[in-house]
PLY file of the C-alpha trace (Angstrom):
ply
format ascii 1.0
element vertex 117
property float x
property float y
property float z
element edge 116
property int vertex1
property int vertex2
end_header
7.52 -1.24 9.31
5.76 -1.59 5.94
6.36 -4.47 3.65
4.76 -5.30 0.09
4.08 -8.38 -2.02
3.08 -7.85 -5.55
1.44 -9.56 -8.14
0.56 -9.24 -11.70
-3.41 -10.37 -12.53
-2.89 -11.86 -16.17
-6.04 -12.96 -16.21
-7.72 -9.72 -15.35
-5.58 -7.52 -17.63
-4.94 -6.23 -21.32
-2.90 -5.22 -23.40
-4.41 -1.52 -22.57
-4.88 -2.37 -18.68
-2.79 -4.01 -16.43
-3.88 -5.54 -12.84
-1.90 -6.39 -10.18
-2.63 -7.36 -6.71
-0.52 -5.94 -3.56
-0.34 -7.33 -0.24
0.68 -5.65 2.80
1.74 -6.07 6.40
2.32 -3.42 8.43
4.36 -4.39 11.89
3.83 -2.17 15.39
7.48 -2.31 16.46
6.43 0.41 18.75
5.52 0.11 22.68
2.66 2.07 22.16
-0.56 1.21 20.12
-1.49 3.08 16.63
-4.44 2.92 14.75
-4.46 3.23 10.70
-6.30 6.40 9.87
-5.74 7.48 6.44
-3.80 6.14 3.46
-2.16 8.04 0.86
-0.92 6.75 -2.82
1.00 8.34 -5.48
0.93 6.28 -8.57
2.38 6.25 -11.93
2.46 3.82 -15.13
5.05 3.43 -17.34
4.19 6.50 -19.60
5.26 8.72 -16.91
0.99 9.50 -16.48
0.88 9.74 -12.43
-2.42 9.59 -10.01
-3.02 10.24 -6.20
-5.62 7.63 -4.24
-6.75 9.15 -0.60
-8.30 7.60 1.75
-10.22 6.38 5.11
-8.44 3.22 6.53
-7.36 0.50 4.67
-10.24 -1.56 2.58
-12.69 -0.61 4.50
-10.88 -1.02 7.79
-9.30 1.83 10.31
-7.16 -1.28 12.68
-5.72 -1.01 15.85
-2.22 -2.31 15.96
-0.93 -2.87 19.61
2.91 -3.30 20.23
4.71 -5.49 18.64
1.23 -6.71 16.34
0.91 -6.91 12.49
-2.19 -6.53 10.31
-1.98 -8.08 7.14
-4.16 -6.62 3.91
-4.47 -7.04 0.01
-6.02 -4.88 -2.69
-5.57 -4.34 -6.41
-4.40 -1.18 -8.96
-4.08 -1.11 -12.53
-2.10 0.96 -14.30
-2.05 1.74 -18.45
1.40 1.09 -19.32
4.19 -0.94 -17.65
6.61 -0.79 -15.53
4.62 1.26 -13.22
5.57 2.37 -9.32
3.99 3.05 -6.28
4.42 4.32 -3.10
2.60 6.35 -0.54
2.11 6.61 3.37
-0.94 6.08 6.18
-1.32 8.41 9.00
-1.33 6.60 12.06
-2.37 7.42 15.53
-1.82 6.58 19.08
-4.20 6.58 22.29
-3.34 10.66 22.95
-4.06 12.11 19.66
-0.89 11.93 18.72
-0.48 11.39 14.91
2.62 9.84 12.23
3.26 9.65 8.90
4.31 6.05 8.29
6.11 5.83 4.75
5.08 3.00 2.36
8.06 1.54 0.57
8.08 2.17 -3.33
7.51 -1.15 -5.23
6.90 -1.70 -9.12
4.18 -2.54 -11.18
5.38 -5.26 -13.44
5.57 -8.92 -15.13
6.23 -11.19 -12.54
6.07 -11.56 -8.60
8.49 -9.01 -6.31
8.94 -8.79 -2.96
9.72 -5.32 -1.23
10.27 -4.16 2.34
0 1
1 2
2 3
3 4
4 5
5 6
6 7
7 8
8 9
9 10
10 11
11 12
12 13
13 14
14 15
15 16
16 17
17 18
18 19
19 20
20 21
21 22
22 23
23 24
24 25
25 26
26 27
27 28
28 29
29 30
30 31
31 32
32 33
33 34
34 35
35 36
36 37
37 38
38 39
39 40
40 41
41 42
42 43
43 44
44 45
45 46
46 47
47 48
48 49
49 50
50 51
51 52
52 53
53 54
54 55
55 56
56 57
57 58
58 59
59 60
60 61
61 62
62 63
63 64
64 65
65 66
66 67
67 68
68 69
69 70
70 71
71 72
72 73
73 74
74 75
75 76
76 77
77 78
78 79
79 80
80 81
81 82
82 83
83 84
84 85
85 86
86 87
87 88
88 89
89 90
90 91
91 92
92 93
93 94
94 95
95 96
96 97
97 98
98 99
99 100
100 101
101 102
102 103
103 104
104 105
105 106
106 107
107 108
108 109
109 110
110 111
111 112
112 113
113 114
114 115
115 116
């Protein structure tokens, strides 16, 4: 399970550029352990513009998640225009090779704190 926190940077954005800050936990409600591989985004601001981010890991990290264990991360985007939304996936995989696409919840880029999951 995937859940996000979000958080607009008003201090770090203009009128032309917008920052917000996103934290995620990611929970191992599996018996078996997985390990974050890749990361996948699809982004888009409120003019409609859209942009893909791929990836190794998570900043800078490729963690281990053993049952029932959650790993806890935050980074940043920035998007042109508001409301933006985004939403994506990491490829996870387990001690045989085996491999999953684990869906990341869609959450928007806006004024003001939200809470997905």
């Amino acid at each position: 399970m995937v859940s996000v926190e979000v958080k607009y940077l008003l201090a770090h954005s203009t009128p032309e550029r917008h920052a917000f800050n996103y934290f995620i936990t990611i929970e191992n409600r599996s018996e078996e352990t997985w390990q974050l591989l890749t990361r996948h985004w699809d982004i888009r601001d409120g003019a409609g513009r859209s942009f893909s981010v791929d990836g190794d890991g998570v900043v800078g990290e490729q963690p281990l998640l053993a049952p029932r264990a959650t790993y806890t991360y935050n980074s940043f985007v920035t998007v042109d225009s508001m409301p933006g939304l985004m939403h994506g996936h990491y490829v996870m995989q387990d001690a045989w090779g085996e491999r999953a696409e684990v869906p990341i919840p869609a959450f928007r880029l806006d004024v003001g704190e939200r809470v997905m999951n």
